[in-house]
N, C-alpha and C positions, 0 to 999 in steps of 0.2 A: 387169616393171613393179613399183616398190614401193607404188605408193600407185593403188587401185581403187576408183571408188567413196567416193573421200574416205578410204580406212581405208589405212593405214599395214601394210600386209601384213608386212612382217618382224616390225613391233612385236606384230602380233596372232600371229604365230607365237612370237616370245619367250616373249609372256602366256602362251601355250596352251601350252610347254615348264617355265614357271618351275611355273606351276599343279600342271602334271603329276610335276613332280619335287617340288611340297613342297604336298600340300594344304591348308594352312591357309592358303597365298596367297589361293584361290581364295573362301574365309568372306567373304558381303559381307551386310552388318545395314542393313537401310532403315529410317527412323521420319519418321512424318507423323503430326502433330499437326492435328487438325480441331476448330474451335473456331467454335459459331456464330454469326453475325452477324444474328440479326434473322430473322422470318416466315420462308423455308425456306433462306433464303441461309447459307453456310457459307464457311469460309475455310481450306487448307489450309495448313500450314508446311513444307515440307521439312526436316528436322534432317540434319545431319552423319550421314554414311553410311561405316561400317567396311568395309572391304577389308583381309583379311590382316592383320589388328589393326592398322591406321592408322585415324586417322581424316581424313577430309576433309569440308572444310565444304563446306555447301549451301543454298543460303538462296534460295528458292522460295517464291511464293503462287499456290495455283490457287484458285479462286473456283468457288462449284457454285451452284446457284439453278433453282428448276422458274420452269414456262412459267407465264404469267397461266393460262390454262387450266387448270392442278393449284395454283394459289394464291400461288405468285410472283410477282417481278417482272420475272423474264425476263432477270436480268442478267449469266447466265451458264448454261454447258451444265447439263444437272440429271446426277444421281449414274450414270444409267444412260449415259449419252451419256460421260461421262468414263470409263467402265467400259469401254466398248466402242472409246474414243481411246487405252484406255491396254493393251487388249489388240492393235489397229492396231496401235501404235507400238512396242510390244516384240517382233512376232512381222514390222515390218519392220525392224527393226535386226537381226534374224536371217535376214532376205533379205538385206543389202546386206550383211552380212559373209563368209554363207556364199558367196555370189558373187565377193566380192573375195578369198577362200581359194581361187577354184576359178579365180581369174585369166578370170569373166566380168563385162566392163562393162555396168552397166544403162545404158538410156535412159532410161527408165520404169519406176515402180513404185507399186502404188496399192493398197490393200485397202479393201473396205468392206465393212462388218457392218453386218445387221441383224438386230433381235429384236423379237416380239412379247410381251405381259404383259398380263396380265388384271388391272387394280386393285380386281376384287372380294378378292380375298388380302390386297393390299397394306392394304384398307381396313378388313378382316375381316368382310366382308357375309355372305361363303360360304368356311363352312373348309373344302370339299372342294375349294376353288382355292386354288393355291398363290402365292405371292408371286413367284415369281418367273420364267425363264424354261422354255420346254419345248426349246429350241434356238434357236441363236443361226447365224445364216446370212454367210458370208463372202467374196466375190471376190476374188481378186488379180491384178493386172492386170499385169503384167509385159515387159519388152523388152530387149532389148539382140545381145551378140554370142555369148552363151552358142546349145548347139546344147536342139532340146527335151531332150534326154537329160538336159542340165547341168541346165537349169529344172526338171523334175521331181526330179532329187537335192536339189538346193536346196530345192524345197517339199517333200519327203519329211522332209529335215533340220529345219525349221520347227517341220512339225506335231511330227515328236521331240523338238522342243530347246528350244522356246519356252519360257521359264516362266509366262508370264504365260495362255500355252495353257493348257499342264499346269496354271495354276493353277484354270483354269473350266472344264475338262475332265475335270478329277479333281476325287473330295472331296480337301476339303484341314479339316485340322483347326481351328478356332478356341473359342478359351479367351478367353472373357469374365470379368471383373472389375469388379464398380460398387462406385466410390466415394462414397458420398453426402456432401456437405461442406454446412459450417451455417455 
């Protein structure tokens, strides 16, 4: 079968041979411009994203916004729920690949995460509470013709491969810069 799962199996093998023989294929630069809109609402931009020194356009608006309850207006997920949609979404794009590499069709596939946060941190009531989370809790709900041995390789692969894992699973560095403009 060449195409599993919607993915293009010989194309993703290409990918994963061209990569392999010349890594600067593989360099891919994201940029999201957040710019706010008003009381806690925000607006994202997607920017054109480099792969292998190309560039390719991307023109995307995600929309963030807390619940009336934290002083919103409710018009959109708030920053933590998109946080948690966008570690979902990258760590199943790394289910339905790694399945369609291993020639297993899903039926089903589902993850959801939750986390608890204390807003004494976030609000600075109590610095011995931290802003942010202690763990963040995950299912994946899974189906298809894969045997359990497959499913378990595949979520083995995951938890190894994700970036977006790895990204809140590991420190990962970040370098700030404030520009104040008059």
């Amino acid at each position: 079968m060449s195409i599993v799962n919607g993915i293009d199996v010989p194309a993703l093998r290409e990918t994963i041979s061209a990569i392999a023989a010349d890594p600067a294929k593989g360099l891919v630069s994201f940029n999201v411009l957040t710019s706010w809109a008003g009381q806690t609402r925000s607006e994202s931009r997607v920017k054109p994203l480099h792969l292998g020194g190309t560039a390719y356009d991307r023109d995307f608006v995600i929309a963030a916004d807390e619940p009336a309850q934290l002083l919103g207006k409710n018009s959109a997920p708030n920053p933590q729920e998109l946080l948690m949609a966008a570690l979902n979404a990258c760590m199943l794009v790394g289910y339905v690949t790694a399945a369609a590499a291993a020639n297993v069709t899903l039926t089903k596939l589902e993850i959801e995460t939750t986390g608890e946060l204390d807003l004494r941190g976030f609000l600075n009531i109590d610095p011995r509470v931290k802003p942010g989370y202690d763990a963040l809790y995950y299912i994946v709900r899974i189906s298809g013709d894969g045997t359990l041995e497959q499913f378990e390789a595949i979520h083995q692969s995951v938890i190894r491969l994700s970036p977006n894992r790895f990204n809140i699973a590991m420190p990962v560095r970040l370098e700030a810069k404030l520009v104040v403009e008059s």
